[in-house]
TIFIGU-256094 format. One record per residue (C-alpha): residue number from 1; residue in three letters; z, y, x. Coordinates in nm, 4 decimals. Each point is the difference from the previous one (the first is absolute). Layout:
residues N
R   pos   code         c3         c2         c1
R   NUM    ALA          Z          Y          X
...
***
This chain:
residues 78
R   pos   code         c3         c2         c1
R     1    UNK    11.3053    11.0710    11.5136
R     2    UNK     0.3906     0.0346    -0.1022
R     3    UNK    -0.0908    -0.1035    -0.3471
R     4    UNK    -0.1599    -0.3300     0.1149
R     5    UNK     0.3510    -0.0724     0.1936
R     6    UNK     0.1086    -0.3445    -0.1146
R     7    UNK    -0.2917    -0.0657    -0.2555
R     8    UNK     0.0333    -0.3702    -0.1304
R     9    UNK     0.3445    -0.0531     0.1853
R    10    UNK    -0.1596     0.0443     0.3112
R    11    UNK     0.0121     0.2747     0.2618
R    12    UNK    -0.2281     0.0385     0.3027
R    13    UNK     0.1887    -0.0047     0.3389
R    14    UNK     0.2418    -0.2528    -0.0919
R    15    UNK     0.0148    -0.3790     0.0377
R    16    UNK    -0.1854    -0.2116    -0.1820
R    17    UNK     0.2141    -0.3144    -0.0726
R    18    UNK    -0.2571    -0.2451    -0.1365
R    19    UNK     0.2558    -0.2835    -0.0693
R    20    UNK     0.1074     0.2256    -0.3034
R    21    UNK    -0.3561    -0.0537    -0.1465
R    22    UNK    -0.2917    -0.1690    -0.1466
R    23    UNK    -0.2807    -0.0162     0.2833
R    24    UNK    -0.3172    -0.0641    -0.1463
R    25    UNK    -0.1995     0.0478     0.3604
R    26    UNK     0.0913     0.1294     0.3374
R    27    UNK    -0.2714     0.0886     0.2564
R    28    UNK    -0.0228     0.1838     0.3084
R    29    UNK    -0.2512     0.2822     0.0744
R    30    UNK    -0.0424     0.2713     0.2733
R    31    UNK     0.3910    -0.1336     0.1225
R    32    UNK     0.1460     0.0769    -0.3497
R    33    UNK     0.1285    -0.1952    -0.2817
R    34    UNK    -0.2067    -0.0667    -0.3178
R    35    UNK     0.2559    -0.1054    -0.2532
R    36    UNK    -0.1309    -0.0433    -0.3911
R    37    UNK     0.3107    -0.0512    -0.2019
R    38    UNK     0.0541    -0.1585    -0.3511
R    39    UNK     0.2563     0.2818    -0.1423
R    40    UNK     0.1873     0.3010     0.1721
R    41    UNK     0.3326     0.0719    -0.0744
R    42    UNK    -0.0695     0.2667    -0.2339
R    43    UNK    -0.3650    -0.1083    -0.1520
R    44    UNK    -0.1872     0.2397    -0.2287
R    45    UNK    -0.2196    -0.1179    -0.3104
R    46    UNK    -0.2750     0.2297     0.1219
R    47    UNK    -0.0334    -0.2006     0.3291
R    48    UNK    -0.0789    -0.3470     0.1241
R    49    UNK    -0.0860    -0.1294     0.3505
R    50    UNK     0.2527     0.1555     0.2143
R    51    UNK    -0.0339    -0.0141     0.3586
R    52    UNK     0.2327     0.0834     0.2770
R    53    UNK    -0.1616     0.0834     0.3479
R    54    UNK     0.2852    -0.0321     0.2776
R    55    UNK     0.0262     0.0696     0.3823
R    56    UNK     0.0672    -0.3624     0.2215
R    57    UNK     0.3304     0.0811    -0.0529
R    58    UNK    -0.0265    -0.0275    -0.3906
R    59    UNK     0.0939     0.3787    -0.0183
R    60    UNK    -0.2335     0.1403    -0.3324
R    61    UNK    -0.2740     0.2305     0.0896
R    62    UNK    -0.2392    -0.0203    -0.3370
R    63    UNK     0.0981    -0.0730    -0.3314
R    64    UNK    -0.2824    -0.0513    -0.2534
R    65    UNK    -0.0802    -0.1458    -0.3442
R    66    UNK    -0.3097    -0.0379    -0.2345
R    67    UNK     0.0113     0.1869    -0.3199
R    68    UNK    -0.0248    -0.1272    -0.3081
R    69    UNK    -0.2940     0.2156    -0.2705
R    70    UNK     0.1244     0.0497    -0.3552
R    71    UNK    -0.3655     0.0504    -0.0366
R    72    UNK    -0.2546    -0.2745    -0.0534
R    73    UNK    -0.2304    -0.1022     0.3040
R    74    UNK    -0.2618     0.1187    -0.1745
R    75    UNK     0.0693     0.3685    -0.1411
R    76    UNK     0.1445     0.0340     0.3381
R    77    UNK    -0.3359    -0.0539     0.1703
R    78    UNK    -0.2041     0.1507    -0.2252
***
């Protein structure tokens, strides 16, 4: 797990201030945060969708992100 620590600019078990970014939804499941956000502060080309799940006290327990295929839909499937 050390080599996850602070992937996209973000680091699970600190704060998640979400006046420093772009909230694109924010729902609340099982008492936890559900936080899609437009950009992280260190976004990757290989990723989109990032998400941010956070305690009630907006402290980050999940980071995630959908990755982006260099291969076609397709060939993939197949």
């Amino acid at each position: 797990m050390k080599k996850l620590e602070g992937i996209f600019g973000l680091k699970i078990d600190e704060y998640f201030d979400e006046n420093k970014f772009s909230i694109i939804s924010k729902e609340i499941y099982h008492e936890d945060y559900h936080i899609t956000i437009d950009m992280p502060p260190k976004p990757n080309v290989l990723f989109k969708d990032y998400s941010i799940r956070c305690s009630k006290d907006m402290i980050i327990k999940d980071i995630s992100a959908k990755t982006l295929s260099p291969i076609p839909f397709e060939k993939a499937k197949a």
